[in-house]
C-alpha positions as CSV (number, residue, x, y, z in Angstrom):
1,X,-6.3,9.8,7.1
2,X,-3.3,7.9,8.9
3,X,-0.5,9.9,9.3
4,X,1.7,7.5,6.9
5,X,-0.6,8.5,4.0
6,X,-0.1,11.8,4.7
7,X,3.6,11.7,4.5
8,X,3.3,9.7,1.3
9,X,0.7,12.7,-0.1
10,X,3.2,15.4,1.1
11,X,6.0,13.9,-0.3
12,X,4.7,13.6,-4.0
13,X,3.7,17.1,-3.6
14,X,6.6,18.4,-2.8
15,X,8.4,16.4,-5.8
16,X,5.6,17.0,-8.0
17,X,4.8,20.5,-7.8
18,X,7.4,23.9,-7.8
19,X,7.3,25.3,-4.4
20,X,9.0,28.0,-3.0
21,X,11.8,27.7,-0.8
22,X,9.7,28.7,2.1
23,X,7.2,26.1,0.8
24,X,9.4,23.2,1.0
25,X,10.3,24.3,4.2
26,X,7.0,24.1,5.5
27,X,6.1,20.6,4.1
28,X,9.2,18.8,5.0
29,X,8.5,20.6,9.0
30,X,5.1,19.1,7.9
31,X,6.5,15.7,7.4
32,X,9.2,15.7,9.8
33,X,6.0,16.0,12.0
34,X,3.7,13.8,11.1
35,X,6.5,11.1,11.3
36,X,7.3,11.8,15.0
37,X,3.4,11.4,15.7
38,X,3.7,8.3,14.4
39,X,6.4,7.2,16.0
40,X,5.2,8.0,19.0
41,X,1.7,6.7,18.5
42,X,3.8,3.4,18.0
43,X,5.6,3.5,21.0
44,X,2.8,4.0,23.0
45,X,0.9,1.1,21.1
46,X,4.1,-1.4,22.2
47,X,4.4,-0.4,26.0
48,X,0.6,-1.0,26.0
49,X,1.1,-4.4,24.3
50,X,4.7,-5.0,26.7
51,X,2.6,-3.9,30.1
52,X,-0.1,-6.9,28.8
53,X,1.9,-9.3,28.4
54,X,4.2,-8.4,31.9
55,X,0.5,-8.8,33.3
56,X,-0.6,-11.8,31.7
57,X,3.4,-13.7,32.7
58,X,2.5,-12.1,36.3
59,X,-0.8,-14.0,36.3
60,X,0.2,-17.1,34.6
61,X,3.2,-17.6,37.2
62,X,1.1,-17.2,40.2
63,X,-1.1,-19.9,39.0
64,X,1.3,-22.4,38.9
């Protein structure tokens, strides 16, 4: 499960269902969570892709 779906899952269960205080707490630190994850999984994904394409300019400029 991508960490996107299990934001989505969280959040209709905390709307859905009657939690506790302490509850709710836990799933939105739950969430809160999971979205950081994926924003770092994302940022890593774009340097990759930026450092690739640095290379591939560096490579294509000393061939011409």
């Amino acid at each position: 499960m991508q960490d996107k779906e299990a934001i989505e899952i969280l959040m209709r269960m905390g709307d859905k269902h009657a939690l506790s205080d302490e509850e709710k707490e836990a799933v939105s630190a739950a969430i809160g969570i999971l979205s950081w994850t994926a924003l770092g999984q994302s940022r890593i994904k774009n340097i990759a892709k930026a450092q690739k394409a640095k290379k591939e300019f560096r490579g294509n400029k000393l061939l011409m």
